[in-house]
Each structure stands twice: as C-alpha cells, then as structure tokens.
N, C-alpha and C positions, 0 to 999 in steps of 0.2 A: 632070536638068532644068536651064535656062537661070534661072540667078538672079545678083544683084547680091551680091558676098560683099565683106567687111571687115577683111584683114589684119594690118592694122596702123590706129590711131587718127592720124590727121592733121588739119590748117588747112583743107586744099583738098579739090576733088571728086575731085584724084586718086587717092584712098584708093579708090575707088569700084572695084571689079573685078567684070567681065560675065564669068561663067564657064559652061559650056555642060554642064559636067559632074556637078553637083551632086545627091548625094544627095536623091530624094523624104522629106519629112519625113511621119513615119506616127502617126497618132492616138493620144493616150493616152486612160487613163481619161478620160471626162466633154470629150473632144476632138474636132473634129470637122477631117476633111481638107478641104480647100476647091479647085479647079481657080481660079487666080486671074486674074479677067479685067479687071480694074481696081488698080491700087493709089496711094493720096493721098499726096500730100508733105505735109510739114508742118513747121514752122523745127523743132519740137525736132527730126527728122531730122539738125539740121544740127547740134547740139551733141552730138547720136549717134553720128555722123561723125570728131567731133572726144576722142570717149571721155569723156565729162559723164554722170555716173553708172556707169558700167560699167569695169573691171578691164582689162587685158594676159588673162587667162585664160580671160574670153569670148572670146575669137578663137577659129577667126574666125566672123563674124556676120553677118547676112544681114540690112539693116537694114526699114522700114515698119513704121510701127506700125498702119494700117488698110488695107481693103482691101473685093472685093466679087466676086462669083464662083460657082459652081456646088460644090455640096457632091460627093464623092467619095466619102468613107469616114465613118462614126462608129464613134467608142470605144467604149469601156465604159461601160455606164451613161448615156448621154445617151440623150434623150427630145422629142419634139416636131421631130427632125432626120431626113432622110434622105436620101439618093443623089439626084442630079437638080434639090435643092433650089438655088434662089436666095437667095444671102445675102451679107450684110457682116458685116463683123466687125474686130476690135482687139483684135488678139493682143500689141501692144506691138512686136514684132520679127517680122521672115520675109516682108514682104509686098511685097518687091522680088524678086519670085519667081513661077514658071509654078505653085507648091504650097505652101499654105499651113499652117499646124495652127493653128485657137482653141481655144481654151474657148468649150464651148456656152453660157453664162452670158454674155458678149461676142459672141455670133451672132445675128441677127436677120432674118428671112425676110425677101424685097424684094418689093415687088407688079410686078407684070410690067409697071405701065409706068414705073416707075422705071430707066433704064440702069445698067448698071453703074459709070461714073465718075462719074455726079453720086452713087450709094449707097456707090461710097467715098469720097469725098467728107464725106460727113455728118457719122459719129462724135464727132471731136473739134472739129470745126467748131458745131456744132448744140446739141453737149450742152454743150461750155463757156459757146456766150451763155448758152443756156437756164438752165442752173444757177446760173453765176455772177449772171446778172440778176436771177433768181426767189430763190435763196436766201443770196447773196452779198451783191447791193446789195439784196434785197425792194425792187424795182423796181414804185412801185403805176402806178394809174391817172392820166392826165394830169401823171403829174410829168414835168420835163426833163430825157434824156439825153443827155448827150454821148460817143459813141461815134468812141475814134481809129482812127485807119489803116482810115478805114470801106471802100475797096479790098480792105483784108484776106480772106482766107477768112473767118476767126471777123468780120469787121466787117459782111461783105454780109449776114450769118443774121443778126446782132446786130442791124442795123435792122430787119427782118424780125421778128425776136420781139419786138423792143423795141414794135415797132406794135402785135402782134397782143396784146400787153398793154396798152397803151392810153397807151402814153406817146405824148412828143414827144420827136422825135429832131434832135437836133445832130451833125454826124459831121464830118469831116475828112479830106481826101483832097490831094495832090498836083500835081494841074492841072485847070483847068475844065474837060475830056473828064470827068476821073474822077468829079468833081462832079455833071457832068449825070448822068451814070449813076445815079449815087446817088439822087439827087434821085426819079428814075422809077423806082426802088426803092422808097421813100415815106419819104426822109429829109425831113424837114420843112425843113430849115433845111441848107445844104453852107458847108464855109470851105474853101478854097484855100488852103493854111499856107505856099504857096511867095510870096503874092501879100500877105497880109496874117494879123499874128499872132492867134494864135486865141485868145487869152484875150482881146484888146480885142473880139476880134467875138462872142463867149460874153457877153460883159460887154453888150455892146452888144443883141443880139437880146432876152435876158433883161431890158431895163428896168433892168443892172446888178445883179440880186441872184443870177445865176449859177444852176446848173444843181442838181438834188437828186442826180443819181446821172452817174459819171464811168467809162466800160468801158474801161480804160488795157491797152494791151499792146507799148509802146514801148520806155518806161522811158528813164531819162537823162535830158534836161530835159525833155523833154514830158512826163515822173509829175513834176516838180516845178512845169512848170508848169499841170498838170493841178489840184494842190490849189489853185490860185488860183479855179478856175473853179467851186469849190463853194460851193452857196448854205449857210445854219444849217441845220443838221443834218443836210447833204450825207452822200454817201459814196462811194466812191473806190474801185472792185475792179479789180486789177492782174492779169495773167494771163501777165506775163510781160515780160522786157526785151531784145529784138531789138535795138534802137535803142541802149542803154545801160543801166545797174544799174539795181535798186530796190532801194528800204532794206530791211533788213529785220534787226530787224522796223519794221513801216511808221511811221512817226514819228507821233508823239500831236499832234492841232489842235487846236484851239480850235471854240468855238460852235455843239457839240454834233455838228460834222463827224468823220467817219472814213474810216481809209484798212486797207484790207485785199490780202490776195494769194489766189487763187482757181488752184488745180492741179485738171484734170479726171484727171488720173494719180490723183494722191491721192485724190480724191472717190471715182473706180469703186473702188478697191480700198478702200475703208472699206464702199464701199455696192454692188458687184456688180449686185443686182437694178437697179439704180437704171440702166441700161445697157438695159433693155427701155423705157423711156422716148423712146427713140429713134420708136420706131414711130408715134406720134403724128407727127411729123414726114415719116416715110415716106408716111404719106398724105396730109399735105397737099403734098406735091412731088409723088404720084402723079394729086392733084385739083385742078394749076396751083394750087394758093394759096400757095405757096413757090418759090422759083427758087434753086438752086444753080449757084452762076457758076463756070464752068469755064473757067479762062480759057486756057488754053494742053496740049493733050495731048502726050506724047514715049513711043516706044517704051520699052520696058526695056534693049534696049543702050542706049538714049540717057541712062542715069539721071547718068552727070555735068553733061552739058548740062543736063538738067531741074534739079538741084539749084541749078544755078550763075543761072538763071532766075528760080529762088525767090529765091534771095540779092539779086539786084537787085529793083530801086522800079519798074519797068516793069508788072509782072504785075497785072492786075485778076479778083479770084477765085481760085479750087484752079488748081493745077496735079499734075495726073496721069499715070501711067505704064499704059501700054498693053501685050498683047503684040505 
C-alpha cells in the first residue's frame, strides 16, 4: 500500500517519506482494518515528526493519529463492526496511509451524510473542546469565554460548543477576514491581536472584571498573558503550547482563579468508552447544527506540503490528507 513512513525523527517535513510499497497492516484482537479515505493533521503530528514521546526503535512509523474510512476487516472479538462499514477512528499512528488498524473502542460509525474529511476531522478537534470545557474548565451557562487561536481546528468546535452550552464567547484570531468568519460562527465578541492587544480588549468588552473561563492552546506569552484575562474565580485550561512553553505545573493565583492543562491523549486512555461520545457531535454535523471547517485538502504524496501548511498562521480550520 502507498503510505507516508518515518525513518528517522527530524525538525522538518523532510523526514516525511511517500512510499508505495508498504505492507497492509492486518487486524488484531478487538481491531478493526479500515480502507482510509480521509486522514487529519494535527500539531502533535508535528512534535511526532520530530520524535516527542517515542524512541529511535519505533522506526520506522507511519505517522496520523485520526482518520475516517470504510471498514475491511475485523479481529477478534469485536462487535457492533463490519465490512463496508463507515467510520472514523484514532488509532494514535498509521493514518497517513491507503490502510489503517484501530481499536474498536476508538471506531465510531459515520452517518452517511457526514464526508469523510470533515469525520476525520472530528476526533481530537471536538472531543478536546468538548471535554476540556465540560469537565476541565466546568464551563456553565452565560459565563464568559475566551477562546484563543479561535482559526484553530480545536478553536472553530470550541466556539461552537462553547455556544451550544450557553456561554459567551470571546475568541482571537489574526486578521479581520479571520474575525469575520468567526464572528458568523457565533463568536459573540472577535479581537484581531495583530491590530490591538487582547487583554486591553478582554478587559475592555467585560466592563474590566475579565472573563470566568480561558481555552488557551498557544502557550508562551499568550498563557501568560492569558491569566490576566481571568475574572475571581476564573479558570485557565491549556491544551497545549504551539506558540511557546507552559508551566508546569501550572502556577498557583490568586482570587480563587485556576490554571490547569487538559491532554485528550491522556483523557481517552484513562477513560476509552469516553471516545463514543463523539457521536453526539456526528449528528449534529450530519443535521447542519455544527460546521467543521476544512480549510485546506492535499493528497497523501502531498503530506510534506500539507504539514508545512499546518505549521504556518495562514490556515483557517483542519487541514486534511486525501488519496
């Protein structure tokens, strides 16, 4: 099969090798084969790339961690699966590939009018607001969020559930194109952080008592100056630092505020079932009430270019791998 393999850990997308000859990977126990017709980028890709968590002895490796596709084969012992099935899934690795293996536990039927790029798409997009907002920051009704890098993958769902819970949303984007967009998403309030700094304008729309919950995934000064923007009793969940470091562990505030870090890695593998969760989200995408923004597709030879796309501040939404 034609997959994207990783021989050596490097800085750049050169590491990146289209090889045409790659063994089918074949189902184990409680596993299911997938024909992959979709697969999502996502920045940890790019610290995957770079060998951030994994050995010299995993080589070499096939990187994606999510994906979306027609089922082939099932293992042993799985149930609720079968041949011809439509699915996505987040196997962690393999989904820069024409052949996938998950764990059925991580597989979730697609309804048929879901495509397959916006359903891979989903996973770590959808379930990191979702969780990290619901059970991270306990994000209630009518409080103020401020949601950064709202362009992001994880930013565009984040306004999106941040609404559908009944907050108010603050978000932050890069240039008034990205703003308007947002905005028609149903961000309540957009700041342009190239044009004017976002804590004066936090400070400012708020009547100055700042925001109750902050969805940070920057990191560097903007988590630093992220804790400025929280009102007493605020809270702060971090999801990551593309941008720059975050402390950790998260530094102790004052005035009853908090600051925490939110891994959806860690979350599914504590909690598995917690990964059918998703489906909820599948149909409101299949019943318009959700929009996954796809902002840019590239074949699978193309997966340096597409990487190197992700890496830059241009992209609005997922970007995806085709065959």
């Amino acid at each position: 099969m034609k997959a994207i393999r990783i021989h050596e850990f490097g800085p750049t997308e050169e590491v990146l090798q289209y090889e045409t000859d790659v063994p089918v990977p074949e189902p184990g126990e409680g596993e299911v084969q997938i024909k992959v017709e979709a697969a999502s980028l996502n920045r940890a890709d790019l610290g995957f790339r770079r060998g951030t968590g994994r050995a010299p002895t995993d080589l070499p490796l096939i990187p994606g961690r999510e994906l979306a596709g027609t089922v082939t084969k099932v293992g042993l012992g799985v149930q609720g699966f079968q041949a011809g099935q439509r699915v996505v899934a987040h196997p962690g690795i393999g989904g820069y590939a024409e052949y996938a293996v998950c764990k059925a536990v991580y597989t979730r039927p697609v309804p048929e009018g879901v495509d397959p790029a916006k359903a891979a798409a989903m996973p770590t997009t959808v379930l990191t607001a979702h969780f990290a907002l619901r059970d991270g920051a306990k994000l209630g009704k009518d409080e103020r969020v401020l949601i950064q890098a709202g362009s992001s993958g994880v930013g565009t769902v984040g306004i999106q559930i941040a609404r559908h819970m009944g907050a108010r949303v603050i978000t932050t984007a890069g240039s008034d194109e990205k703003c308007r967009r947002l905005h028609d998403m149903g961000a309540d309030e957009t700041i342009n952080y190239e044009k004017t700094g976002f804590v004066q304008e936090v400070m400012r729309v708020t009547g100055g008592r700042g925001v109750d919950v902050v969805f940070e995934m920057v990191g560097g000064d903007v988590y630093t100056k992220s804790l400025q923007c929280l009102a007493p009793g605020g809270r702060l969940v971090s999801i990551g630092g593309a941008g720059g470091p975050v402390p950790d562990p998260p530094p102790a505030l004052d005035g009853g505020r908090t600051a925490s870090r939110f891994s959806i890695t860690t979350y599914l593998n504590n909690n598995p079932a917690a990964f059918a969760e998703l489906d909820q989200f599948l149909e409101l995408v299949n019943n318009g009430q959700m929009q996954i923004v796809i902002g840019r597709t590239f074949p699978l030879s193309e997966a340096r270019a597409a990487q190197k796309h992700l890496e830059g501040r241009d992209h609005f939404g997922k970007v995806v791998l085709v065959p």
